[in-house]
N, C-alpha and C positions, 0 to 999 in steps of 0.2 A: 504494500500500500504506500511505504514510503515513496519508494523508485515514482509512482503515478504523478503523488501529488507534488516531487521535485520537477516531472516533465509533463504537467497539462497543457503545455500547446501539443506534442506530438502525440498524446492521449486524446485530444479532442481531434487533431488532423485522422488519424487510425479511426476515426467512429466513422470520420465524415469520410475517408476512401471506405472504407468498408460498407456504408448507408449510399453509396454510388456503385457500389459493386451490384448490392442487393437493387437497386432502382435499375440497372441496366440488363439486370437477368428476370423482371419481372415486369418491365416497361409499361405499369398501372398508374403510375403517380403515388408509389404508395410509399416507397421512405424520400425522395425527395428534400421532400422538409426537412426530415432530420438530417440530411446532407446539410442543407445552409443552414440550418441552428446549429453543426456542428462546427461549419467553419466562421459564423460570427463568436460563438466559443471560445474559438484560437484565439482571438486576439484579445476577449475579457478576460482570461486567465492569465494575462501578460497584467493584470490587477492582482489586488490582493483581497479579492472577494473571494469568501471560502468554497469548497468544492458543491459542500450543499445547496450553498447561492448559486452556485456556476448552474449547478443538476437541475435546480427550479427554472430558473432561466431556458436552460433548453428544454425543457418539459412545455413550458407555457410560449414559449415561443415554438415550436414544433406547431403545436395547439392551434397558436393562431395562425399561423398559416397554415395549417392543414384547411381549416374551415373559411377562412377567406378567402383563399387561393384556387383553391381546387376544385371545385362550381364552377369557377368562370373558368379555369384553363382545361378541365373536363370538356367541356361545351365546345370552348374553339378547336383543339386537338382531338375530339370526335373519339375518347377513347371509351371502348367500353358499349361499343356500337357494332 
């Protein structure tokens, strides 16, 4: 746990290639999101906001763009049709 919380930029980089791996092998729009709230991530852990902050952060940011985003880019990109 220590190693993690000494390297959260390349802990949050590794979610967000990994949440691009998972998006490109399932091409739904389904982790997406959690691709950019991993990499707006990267750079709030160059803070000293704790990791549980950091984890709410991308939970609720996922959230809302899952729900705001995803209607309307559903709709133009016809996915799911």
């Amino acid at each position: 746990m220590t190693f993690i919380l000494q390297n959260l930029p390349w802990f949050w980089f590794a979610l967000m290639i990994l949440f691009c791996v998972i998006e490109a092998l399932t091409v739904g729009l389904t982790s997406i999101w959690m691709a950019i709230s991993s990499f707006v991530l990267i750079f709030v852990s160059f803070t000293k906001i704790p990791i549980l902050y950091q984890f709410l952060i991308f939970v609720v940011l996922s959230t809302v763009l899952f729900f705001t985003t995803r209607p309307f880019l559903k709709s133009k990109l016809k996915i799911g049709e």
